[in-house]
PAMIMI-353873 format. One record per atom (N, C-alpha, C, O): z, x, y. Coordinates in nm, 3 decimals. Atoms other than C-alpha are relative to their C-alpha. Layout:
<atoms>
ATOM | w | u | v
ATOM | Z | X | Y
...
</atoms>
This chain:
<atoms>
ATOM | w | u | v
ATOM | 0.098 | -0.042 | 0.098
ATOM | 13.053 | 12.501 | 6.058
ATOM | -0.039 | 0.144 | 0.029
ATOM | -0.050 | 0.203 | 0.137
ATOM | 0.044 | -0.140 | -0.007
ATOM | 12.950 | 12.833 | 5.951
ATOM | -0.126 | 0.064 | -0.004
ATOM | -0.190 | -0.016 | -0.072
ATOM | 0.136 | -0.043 | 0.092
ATOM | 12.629 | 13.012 | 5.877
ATOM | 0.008 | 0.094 | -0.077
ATOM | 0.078 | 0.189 | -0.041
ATOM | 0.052 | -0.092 | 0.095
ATOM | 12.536 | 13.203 | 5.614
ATOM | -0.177 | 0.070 | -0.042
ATOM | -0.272 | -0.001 | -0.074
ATOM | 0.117 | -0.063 | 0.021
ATOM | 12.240 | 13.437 | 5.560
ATOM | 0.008 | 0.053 | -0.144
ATOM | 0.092 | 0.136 | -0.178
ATOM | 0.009 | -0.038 | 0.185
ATOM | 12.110 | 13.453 | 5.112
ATOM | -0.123 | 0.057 | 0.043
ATOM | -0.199 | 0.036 | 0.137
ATOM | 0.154 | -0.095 | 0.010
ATOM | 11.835 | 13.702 | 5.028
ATOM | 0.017 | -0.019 | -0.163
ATOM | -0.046 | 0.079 | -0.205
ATOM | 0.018 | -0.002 | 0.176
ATOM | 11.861 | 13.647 | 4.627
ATOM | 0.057 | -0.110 | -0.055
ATOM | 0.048 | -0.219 | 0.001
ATOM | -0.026 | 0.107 | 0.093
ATOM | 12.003 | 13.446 | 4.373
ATOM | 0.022 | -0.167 | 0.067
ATOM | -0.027 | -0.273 | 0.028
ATOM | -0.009 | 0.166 | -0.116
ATOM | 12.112 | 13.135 | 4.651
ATOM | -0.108 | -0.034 | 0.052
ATOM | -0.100 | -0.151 | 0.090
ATOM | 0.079 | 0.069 | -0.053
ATOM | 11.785 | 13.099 | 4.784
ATOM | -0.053 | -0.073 | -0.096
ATOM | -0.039 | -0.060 | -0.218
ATOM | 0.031 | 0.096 | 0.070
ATOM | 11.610 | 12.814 | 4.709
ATOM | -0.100 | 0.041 | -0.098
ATOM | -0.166 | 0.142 | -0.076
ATOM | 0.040 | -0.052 | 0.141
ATOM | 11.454 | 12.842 | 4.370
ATOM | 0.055 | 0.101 | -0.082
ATOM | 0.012 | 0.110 | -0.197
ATOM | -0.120 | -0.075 | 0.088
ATOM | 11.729 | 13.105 | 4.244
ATOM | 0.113 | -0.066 | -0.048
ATOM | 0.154 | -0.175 | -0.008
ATOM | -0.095 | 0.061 | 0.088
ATOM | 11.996 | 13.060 | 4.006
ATOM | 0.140 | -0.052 | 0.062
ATOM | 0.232 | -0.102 | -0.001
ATOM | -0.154 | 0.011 | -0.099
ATOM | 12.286 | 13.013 | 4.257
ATOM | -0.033 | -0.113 | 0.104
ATOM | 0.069 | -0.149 | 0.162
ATOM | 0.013 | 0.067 | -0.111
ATOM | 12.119 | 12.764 | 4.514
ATOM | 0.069 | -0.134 | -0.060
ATOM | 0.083 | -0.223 | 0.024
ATOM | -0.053 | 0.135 | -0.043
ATOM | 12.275 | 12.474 | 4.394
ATOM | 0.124 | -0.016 | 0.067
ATOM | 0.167 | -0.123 | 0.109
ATOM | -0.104 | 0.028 | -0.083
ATOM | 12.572 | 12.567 | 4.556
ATOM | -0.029 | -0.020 | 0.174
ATOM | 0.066 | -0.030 | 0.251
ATOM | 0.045 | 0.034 | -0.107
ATOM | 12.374 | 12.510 | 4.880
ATOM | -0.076 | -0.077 | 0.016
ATOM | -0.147 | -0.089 | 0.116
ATOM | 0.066 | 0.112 | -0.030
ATOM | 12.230 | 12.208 | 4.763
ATOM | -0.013 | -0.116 | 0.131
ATOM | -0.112 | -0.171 | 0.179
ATOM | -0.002 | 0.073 | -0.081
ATOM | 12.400 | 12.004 | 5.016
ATOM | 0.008 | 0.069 | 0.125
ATOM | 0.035 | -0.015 | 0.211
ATOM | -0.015 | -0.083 | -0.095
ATOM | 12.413 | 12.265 | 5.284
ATOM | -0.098 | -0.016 | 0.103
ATOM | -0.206 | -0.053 | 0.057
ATOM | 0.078 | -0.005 | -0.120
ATOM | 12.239 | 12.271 | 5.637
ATOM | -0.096 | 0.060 | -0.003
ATOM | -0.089 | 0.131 | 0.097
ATOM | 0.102 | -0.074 | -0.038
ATOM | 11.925 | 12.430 | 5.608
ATOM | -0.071 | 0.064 | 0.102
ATOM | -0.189 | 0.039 | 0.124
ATOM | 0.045 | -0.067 | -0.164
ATOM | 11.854 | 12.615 | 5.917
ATOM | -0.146 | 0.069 | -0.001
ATOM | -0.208 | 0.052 | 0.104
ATOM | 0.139 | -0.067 | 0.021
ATOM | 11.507 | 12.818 | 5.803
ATOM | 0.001 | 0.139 | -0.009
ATOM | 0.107 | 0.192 | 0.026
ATOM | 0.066 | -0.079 | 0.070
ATOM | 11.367 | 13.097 | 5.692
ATOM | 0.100 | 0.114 | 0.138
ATOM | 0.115 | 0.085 | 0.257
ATOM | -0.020 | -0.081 | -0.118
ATOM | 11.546 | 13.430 | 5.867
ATOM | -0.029 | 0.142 | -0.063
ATOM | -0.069 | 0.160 | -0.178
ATOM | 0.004 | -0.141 | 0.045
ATOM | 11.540 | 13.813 | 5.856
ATOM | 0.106 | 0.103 | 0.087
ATOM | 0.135 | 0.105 | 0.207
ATOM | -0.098 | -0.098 | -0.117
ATOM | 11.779 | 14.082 | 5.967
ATOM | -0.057 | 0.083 | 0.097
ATOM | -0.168 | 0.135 | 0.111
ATOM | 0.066 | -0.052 | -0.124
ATOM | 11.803 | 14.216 | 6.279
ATOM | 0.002 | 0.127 | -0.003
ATOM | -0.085 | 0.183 | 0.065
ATOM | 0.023 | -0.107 | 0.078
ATOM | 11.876 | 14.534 | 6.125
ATOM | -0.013 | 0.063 | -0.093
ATOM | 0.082 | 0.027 | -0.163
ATOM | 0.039 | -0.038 | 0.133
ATOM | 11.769 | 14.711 | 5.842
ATOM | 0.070 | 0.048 | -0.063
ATOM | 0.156 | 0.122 | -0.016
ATOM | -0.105 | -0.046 | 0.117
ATOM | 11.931 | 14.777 | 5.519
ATOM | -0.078 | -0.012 | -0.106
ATOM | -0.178 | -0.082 | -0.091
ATOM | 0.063 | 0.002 | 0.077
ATOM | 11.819 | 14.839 | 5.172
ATOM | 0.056 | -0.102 | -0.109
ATOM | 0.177 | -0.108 | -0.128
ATOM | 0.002 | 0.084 | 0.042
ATOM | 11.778 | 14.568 | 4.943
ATOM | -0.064 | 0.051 | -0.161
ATOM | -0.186 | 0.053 | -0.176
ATOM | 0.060 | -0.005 | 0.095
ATOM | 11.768 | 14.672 | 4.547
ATOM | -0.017 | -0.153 | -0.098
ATOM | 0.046 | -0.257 | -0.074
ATOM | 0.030 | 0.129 | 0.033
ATOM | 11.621 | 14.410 | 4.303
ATOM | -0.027 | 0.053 | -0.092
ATOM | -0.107 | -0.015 | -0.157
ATOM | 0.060 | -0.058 | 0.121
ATOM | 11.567 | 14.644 | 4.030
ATOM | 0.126 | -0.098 | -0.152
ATOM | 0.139 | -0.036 | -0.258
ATOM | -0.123 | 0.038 | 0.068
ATOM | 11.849 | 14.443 | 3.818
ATOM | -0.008 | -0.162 | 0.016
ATOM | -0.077 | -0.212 | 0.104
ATOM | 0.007 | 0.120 | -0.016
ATOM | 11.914 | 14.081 | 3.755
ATOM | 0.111 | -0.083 | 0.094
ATOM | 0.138 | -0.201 | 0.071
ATOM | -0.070 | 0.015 | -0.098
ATOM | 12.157 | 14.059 | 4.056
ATOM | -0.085 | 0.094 | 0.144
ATOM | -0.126 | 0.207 | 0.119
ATOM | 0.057 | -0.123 | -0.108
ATOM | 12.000 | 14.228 | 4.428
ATOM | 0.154 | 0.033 | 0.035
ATOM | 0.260 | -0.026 | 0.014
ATOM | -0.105 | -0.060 | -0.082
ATOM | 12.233 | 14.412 | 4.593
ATOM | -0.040 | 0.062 | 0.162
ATOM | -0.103 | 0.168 | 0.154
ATOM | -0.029 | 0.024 | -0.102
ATOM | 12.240 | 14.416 | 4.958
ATOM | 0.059 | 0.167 | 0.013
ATOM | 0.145 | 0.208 | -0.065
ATOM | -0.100 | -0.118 | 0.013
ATOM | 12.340 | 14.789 | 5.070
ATOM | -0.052 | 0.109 | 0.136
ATOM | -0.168 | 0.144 | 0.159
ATOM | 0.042 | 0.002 | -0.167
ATOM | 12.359 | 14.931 | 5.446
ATOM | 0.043 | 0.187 | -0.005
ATOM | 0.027 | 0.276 | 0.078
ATOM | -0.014 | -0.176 | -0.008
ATOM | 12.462 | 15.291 | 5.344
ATOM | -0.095 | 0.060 | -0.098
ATOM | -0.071 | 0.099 | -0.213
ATOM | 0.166 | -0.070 | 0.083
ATOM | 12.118 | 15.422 | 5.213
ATOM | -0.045 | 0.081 | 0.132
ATOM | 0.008 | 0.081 | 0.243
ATOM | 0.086 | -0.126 | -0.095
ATOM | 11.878 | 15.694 | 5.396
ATOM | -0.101 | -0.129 | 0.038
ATOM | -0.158 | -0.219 | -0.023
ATOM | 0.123 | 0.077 | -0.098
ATOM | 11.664 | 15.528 | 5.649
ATOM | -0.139 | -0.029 | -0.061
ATOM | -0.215 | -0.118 | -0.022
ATOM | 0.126 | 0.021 | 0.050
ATOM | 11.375 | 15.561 | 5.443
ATOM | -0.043 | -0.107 | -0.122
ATOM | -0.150 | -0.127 | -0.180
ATOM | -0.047 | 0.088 | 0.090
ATOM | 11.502 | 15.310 | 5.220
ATOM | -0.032 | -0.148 | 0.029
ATOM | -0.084 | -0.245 | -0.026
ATOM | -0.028 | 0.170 | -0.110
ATOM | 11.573 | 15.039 | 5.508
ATOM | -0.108 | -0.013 | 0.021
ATOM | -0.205 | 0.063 | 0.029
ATOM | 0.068 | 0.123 | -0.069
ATOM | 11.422 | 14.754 | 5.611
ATOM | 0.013 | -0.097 | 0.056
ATOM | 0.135 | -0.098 | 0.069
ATOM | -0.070 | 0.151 | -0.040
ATOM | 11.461 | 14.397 | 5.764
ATOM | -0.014 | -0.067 | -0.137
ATOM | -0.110 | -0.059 | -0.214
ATOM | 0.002 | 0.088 | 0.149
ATOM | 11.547 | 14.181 | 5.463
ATOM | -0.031 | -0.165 | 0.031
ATOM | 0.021 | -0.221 | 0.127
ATOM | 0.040 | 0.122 | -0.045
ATOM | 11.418 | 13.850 | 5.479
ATOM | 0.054 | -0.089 | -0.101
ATOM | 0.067 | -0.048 | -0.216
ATOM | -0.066 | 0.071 | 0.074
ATOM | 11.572 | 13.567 | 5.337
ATOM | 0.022 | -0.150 | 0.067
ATOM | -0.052 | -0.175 | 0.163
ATOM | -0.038 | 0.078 | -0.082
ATOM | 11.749 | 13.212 | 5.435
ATOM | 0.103 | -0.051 | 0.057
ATOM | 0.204 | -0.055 | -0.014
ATOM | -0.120 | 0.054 | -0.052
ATOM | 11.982 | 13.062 | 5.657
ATOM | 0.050 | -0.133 | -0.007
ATOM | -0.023 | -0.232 | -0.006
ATOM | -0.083 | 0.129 | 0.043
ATOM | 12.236 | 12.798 | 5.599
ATOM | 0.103 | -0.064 | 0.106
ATOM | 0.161 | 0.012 | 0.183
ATOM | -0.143 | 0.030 | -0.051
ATOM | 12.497 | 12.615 | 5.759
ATOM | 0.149 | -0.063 | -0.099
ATOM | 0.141 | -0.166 | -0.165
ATOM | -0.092 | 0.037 | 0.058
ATOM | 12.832 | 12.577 | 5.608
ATOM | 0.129 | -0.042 | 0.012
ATOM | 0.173 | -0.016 | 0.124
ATOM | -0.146 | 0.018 | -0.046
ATOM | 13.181 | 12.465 | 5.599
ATOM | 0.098 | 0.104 | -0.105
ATOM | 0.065 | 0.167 | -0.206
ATOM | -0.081 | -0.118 | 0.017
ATOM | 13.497 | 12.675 | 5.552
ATOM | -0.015 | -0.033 | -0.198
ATOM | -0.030 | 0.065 | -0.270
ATOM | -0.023 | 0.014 | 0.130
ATOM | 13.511 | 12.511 | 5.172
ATOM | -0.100 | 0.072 | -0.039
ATOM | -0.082 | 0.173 | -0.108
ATOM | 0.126 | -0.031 | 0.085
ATOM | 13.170 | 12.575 | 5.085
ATOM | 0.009 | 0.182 | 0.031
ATOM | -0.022 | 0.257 | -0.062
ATOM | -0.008 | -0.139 | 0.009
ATOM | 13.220 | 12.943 | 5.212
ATOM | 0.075 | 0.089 | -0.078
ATOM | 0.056 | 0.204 | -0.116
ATOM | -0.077 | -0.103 | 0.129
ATOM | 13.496 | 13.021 | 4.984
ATOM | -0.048 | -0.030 | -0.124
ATOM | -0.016 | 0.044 | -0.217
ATOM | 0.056 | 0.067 | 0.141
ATOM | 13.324 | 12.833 | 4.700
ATOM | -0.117 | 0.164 | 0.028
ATOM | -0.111 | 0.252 | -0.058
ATOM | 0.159 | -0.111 | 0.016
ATOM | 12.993 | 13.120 | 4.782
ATOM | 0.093 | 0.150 | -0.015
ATOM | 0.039 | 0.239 | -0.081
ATOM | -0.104 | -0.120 | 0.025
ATOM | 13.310 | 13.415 | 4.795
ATOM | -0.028 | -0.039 | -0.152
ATOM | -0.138 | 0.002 | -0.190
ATOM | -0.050 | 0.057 | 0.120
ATOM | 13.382 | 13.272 | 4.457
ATOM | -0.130 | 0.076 | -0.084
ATOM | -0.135 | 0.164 | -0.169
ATOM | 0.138 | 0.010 | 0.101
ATOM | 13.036 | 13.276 | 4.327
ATOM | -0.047 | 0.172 | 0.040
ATOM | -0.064 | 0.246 | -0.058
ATOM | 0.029 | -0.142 | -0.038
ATOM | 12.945 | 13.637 | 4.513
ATOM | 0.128 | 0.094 | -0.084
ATOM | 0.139 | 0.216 | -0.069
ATOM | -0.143 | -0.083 | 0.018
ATOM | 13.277 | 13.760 | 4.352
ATOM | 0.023 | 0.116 | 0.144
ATOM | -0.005 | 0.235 | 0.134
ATOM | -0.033 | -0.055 | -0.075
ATOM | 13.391 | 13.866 | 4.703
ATOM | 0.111 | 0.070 | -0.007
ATOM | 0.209 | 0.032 | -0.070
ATOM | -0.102 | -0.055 | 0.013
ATOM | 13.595 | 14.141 | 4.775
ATOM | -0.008 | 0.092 | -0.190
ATOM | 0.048 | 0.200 | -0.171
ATOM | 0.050 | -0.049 | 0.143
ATOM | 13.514 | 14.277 | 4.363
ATOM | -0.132 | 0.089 | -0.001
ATOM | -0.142 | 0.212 | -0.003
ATOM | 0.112 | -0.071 | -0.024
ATOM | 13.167 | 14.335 | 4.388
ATOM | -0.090 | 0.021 | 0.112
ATOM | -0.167 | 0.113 | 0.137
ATOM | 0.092 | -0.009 | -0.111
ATOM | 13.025 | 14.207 | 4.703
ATOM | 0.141 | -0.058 | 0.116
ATOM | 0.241 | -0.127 | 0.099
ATOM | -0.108 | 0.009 | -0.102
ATOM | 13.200 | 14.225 | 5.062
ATOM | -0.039 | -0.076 | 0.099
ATOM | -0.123 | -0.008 | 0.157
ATOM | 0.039 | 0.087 | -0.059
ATOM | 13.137 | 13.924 | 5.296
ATOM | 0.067 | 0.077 | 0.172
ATOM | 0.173 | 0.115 | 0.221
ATOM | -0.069 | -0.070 | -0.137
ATOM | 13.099 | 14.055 | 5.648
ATOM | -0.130 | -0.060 | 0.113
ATOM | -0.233 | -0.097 | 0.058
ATOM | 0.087 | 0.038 | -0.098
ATOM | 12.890 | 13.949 | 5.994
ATOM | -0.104 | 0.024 | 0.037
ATOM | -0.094 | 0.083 | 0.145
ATOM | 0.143 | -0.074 | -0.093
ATOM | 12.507 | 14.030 | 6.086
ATOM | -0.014 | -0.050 | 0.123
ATOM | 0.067 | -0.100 | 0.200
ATOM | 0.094 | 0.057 | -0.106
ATOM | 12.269 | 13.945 | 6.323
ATOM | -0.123 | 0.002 | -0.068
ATOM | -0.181 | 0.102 | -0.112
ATOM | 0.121 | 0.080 | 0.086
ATOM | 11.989 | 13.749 | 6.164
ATOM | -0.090 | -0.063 | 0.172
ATOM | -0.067 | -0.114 | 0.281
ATOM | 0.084 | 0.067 | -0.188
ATOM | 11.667 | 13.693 | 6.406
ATOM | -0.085 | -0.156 | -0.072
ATOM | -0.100 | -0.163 | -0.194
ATOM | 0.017 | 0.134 | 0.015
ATOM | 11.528 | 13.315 | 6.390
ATOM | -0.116 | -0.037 | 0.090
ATOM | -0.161 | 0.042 | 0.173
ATOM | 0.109 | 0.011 | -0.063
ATOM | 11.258 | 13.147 | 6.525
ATOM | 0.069 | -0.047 | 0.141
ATOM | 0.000 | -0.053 | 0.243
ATOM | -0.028 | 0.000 | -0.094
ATOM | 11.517 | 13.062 | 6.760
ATOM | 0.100 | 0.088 | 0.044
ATOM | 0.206 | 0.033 | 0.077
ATOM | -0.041 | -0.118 | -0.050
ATOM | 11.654 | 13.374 | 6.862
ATOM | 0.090 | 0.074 | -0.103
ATOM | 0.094 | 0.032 | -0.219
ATOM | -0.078 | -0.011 | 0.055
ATOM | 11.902 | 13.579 | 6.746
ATOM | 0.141 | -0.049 | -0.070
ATOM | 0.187 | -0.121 | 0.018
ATOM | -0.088 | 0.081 | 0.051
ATOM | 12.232 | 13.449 | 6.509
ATOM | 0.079 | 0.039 | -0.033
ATOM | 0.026 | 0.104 | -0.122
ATOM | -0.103 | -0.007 | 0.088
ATOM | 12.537 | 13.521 | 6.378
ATOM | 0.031 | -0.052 | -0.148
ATOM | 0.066 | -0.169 | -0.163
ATOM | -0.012 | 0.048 | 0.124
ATOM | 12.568 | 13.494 | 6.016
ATOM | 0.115 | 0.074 | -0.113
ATOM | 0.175 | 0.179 | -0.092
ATOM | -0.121 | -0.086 | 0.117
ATOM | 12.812 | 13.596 | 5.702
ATOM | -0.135 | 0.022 | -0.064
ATOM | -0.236 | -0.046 | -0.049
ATOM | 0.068 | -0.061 | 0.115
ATOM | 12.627 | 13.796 | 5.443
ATOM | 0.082 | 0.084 | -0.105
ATOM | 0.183 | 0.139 | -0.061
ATOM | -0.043 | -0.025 | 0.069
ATOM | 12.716 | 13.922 | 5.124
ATOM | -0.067 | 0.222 | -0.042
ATOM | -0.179 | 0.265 | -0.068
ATOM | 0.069 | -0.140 | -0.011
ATOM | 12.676 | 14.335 | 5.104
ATOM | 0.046 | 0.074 | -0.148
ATOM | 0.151 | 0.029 | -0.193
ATOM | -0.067 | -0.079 | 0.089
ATOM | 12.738 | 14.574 | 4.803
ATOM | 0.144 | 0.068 | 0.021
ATOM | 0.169 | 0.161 | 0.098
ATOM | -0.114 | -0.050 | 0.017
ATOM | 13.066 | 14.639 | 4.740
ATOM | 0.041 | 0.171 | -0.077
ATOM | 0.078 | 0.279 | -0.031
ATOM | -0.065 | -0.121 | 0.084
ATOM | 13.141 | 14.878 | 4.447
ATOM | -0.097 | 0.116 | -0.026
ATOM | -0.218 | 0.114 | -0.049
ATOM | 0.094 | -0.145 | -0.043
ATOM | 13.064 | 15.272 | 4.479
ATOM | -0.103 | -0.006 | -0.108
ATOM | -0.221 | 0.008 | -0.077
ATOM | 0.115 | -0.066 | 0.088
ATOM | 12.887 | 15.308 | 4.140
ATOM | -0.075 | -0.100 | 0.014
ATOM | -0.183 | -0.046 | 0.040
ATOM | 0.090 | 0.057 | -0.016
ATOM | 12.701 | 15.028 | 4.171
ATOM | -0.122 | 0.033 | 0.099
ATOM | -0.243 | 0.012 | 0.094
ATOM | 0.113 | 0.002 | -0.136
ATOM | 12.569 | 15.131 | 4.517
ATOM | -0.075 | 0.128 | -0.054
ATOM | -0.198 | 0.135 | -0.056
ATOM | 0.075 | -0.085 | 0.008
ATOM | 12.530 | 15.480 | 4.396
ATOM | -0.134 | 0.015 | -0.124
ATOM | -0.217 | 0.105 | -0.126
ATOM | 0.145 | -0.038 | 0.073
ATOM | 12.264 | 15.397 | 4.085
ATOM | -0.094 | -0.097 | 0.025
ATOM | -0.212 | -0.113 | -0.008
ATOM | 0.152 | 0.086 | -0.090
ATOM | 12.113 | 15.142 | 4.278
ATOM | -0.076 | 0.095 | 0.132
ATOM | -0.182 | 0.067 | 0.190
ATOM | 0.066 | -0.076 | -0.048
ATOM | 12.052 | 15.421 | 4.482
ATOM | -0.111 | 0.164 | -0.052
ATOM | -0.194 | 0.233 | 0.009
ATOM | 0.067 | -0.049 | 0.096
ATOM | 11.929 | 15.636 | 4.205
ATOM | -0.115 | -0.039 | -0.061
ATOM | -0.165 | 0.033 | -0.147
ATOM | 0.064 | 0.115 | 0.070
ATOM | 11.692 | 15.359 | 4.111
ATOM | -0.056 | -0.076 | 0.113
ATOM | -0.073 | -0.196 | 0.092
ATOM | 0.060 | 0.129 | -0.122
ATOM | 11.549 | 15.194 | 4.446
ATOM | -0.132 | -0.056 | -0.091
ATOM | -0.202 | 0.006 | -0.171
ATOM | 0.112 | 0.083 | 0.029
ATOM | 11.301 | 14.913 | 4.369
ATOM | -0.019 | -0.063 | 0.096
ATOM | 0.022 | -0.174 | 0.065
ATOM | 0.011 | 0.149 | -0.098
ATOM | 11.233 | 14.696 | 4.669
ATOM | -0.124 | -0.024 | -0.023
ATOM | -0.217 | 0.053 | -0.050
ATOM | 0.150 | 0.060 | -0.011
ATOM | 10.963 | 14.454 | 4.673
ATOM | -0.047 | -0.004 | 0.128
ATOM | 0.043 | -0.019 | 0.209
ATOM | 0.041 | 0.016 | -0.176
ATOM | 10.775 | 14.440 | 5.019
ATOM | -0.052 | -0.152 | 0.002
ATOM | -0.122 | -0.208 | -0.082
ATOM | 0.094 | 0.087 | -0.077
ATOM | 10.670 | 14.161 | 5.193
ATOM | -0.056 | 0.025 | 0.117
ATOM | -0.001 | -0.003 | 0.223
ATOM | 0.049 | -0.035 | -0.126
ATOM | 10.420 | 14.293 | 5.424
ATOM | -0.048 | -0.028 | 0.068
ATOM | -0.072 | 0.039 | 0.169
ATOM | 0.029 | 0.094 | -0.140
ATOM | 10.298 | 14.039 | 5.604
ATOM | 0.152 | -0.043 | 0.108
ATOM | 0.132 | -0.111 | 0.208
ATOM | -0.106 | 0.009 | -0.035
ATOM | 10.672 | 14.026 | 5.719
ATOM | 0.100 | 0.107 | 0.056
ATOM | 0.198 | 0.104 | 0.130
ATOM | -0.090 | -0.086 | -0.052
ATOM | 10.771 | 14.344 | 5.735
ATOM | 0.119 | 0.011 | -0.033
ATOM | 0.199 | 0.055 | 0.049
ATOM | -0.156 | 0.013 | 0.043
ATOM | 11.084 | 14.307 | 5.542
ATOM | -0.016 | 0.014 | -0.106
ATOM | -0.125 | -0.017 | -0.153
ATOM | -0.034 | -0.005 | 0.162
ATOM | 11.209 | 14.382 | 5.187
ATOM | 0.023 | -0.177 | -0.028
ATOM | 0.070 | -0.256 | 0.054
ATOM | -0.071 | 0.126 | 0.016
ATOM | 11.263 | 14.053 | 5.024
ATOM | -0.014 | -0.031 | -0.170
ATOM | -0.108 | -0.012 | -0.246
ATOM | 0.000 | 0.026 | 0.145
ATOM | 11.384 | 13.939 | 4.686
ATOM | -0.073 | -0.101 | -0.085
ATOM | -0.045 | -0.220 | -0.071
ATOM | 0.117 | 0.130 | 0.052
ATOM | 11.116 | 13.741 | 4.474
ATOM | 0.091 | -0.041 | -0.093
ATOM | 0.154 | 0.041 | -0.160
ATOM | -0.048 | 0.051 | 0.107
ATOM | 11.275 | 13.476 | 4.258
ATOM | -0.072 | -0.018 | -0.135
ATOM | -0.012 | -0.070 | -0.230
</atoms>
């Protein structure tokens, strides 16, 4: 089994979680390093080449999965197209984790989501995070 770390549409109460209906629920996490998280659009985009002043820890949740269910969430992320499935480090109430996450892929996308930042804060958290 795998994990996976969602900050948008897959978490629970977004339009994508039923593909993690039956999935392991592990709890609530946030990255261990910061990246900017737009939400100005009805997709977020996930995006680690922004100016520092951008970043944040993104908060979101963690899953456990199997190899099927991970290409089924490629599928649904259109991996490799728009978004590029690659490794963090997600911190947890029990330490740090290894997780897949889904990041912005394609240049223009990144560049007028960078023309356009919106993040929402959660500042009791300290992290960007996507409201459903």
């Amino acid at each position: 089994m795998g994990r996976v770390f969602v900050y948008g549409s897959l978490m629970r109460g977004g339009e994508g979680h039923y593909l993690l209906a039956r999935a392991r629920y592990l709890g609530e996490a946030r990255t261990c390093e910061p990246y900017f998280l737009h939400t100005g659009w009805r997709w977020p985009l996930l995006i680690d080449e922004a100016p520092d002043a951008l970043k944040a820890s993104i908060c979101g949740e963690l899953y456990g999965v199997s190899q099927t269910l991970l290409r089924q969430l490629d599928a649904f992320e259109d991996e490799g197209t728009l978004y590029a499935r690659r490794q963090i480090r997600v911190c947890t109430k029990m330490g740090e984790q290894a997780a897949w996450c889904w990041f912005a892929r394609d240049k223009r996308l990144i560049a007028a989501a960078l023309r356009t930042p919106r993040p929402a804060w959660a500042a009791d958290r300290r992290c960007q995070k996507f409201r459903v």
